[in-house]
N, C-alpha and C positions, 0 to 999 in steps of 0.2 A: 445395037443400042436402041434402046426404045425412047422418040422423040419426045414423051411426055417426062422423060424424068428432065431434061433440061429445064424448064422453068421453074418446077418443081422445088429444083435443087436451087434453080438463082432465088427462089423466094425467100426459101428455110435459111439459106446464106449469106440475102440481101447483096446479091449481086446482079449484073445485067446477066441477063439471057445469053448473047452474044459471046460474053466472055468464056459463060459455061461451056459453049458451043467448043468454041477454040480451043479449051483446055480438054476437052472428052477426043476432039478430031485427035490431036498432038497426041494424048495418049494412046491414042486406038493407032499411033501412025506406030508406035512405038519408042517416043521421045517418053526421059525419064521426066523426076519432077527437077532433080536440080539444071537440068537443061532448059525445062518452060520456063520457069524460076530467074534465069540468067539471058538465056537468049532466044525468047521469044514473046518478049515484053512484053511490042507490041500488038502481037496478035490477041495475048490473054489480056490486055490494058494495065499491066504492072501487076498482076497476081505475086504474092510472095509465095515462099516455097509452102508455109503452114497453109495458106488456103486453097493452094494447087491437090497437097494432099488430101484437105477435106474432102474438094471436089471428085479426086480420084476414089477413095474410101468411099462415098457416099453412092458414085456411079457403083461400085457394083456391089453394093448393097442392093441397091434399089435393081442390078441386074439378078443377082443371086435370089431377091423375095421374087420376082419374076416366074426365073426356074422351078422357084417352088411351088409357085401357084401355076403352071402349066402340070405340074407332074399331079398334083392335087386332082385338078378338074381330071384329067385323065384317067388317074383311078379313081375316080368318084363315077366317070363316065362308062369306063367299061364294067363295072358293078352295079350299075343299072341305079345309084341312088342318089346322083346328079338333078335336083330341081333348080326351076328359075329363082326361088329364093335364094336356096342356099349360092348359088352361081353369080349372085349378085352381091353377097354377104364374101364371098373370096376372091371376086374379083375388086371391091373397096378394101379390101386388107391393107390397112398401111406400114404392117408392120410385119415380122416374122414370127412375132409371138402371139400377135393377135389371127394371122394365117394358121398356124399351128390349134391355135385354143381353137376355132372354128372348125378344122379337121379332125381335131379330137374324138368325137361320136361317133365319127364313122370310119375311123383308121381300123384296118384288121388287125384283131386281138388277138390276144394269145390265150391258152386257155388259163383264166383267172380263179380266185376262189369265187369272185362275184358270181362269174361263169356258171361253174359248180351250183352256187347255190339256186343262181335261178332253174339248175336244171332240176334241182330235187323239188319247184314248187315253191321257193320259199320268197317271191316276188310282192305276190300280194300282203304278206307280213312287215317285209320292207315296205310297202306302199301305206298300208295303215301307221306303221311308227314313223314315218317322214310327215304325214301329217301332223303329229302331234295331237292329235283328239285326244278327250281326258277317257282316256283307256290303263288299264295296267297290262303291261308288256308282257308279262308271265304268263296272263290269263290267256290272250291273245296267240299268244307263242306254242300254248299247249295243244291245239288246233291242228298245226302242221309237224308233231311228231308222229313221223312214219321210221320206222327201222328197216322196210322192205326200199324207201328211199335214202336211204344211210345220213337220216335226221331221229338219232336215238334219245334225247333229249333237249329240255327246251331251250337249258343252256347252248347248242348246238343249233336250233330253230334261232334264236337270238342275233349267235353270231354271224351265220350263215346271211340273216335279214340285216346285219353292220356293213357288212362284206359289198353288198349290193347298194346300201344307203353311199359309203363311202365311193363306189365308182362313179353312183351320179353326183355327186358334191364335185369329185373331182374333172367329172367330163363338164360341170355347167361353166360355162365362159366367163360369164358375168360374176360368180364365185371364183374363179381363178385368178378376174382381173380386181376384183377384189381384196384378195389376199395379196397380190403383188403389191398393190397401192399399202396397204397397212404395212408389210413387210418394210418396204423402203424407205417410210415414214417413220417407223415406228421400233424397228430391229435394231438391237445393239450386239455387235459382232467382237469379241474376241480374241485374242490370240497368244500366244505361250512360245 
């Protein structure tokens, strides 16, 4: 167990430190909750069972975003694209979602249509229409039809340059953490 999630944890749950301490030992000894809960009062200062659970639930949250963030830096290390930035940016992760949206960019892909099109060349088309400049797309797009790059039309040139727009929208972080925020604010869910 990592010493820093204790206070952590007494903050976010406005508990003393000490109690935190007691209730992770007793877990980690192998005592349940309704045993800390019942008879071991004193050690945890009267924790009830719900906040026993918290604390349990929470410790290994915070152990499991851990594991992910060793396994992260590891393969970011042995692929050689490990920086002091980014190293600093996963190790402040406070979250597992927010660990993950930071690993995003550089997670090994699979071969994608983005993939695809940036191999036929069609990068720079995506880069011009993600600006948005007052351009027309059609004109634009007629440029990089090649047939020997299996881009036969500009309709084709277009989608290929979507393909590519859409992976960086969804690799950017700040656009992720974006849409989570409006989603949860703003989503109305259904059901039958």
């Amino acid at each position: 167990m990592n010493e820093t999630h204790i206070p952590k944890i007494a903050q976010e749950m406005g508990l003393i430190p000490k109690q935190v301490e007691a209730t992770a030992d007793l877990l980690n000894e192998g005592a349940t909750v309704p045993f800390i809960a019942r008879y071991r009062k004193e050690a945890t200062g009267s924790l009830d069972e719900v906040t026993i659970t918290a604390v349990r639930d929470r410790l290994n949250q915070l152990m499991e975003l851990d594991k992910r963030r060793e396994a992260i830096l590891k393969s970011l290390e042995e692929r050689g694209q490990l920086t002091d930035e980014l190293k600093k940016k996963i190790l402040s992760a406070e979250t597992m979602v927010v660990l993950e949206d930071i690993y995003l960019p550089y997670r090994p892909k699979r071969r994608t249509r983005a993939t695809v099109a940036k191999e036929k060349g069609l990068e720079p088309l995506a880069q011009r229409l993600y600006a948005q400049d007052d351009m027309n797309p059609l004109t634009e797009a007629v440029a990089f039809v090649d047939s020997e790059k299996g881009v036969d039309s500009v309709e084709d040139a277009l989608a290929g340059a979507r393909d590519i727009i859409a992976e960086w929208v969804n690799e950017d972080q700040t656009a992720r953490a974006r849409m989570r925020d409006f989603y949860s604010s703003k989503a109305v869910f259904k059901s039958k």
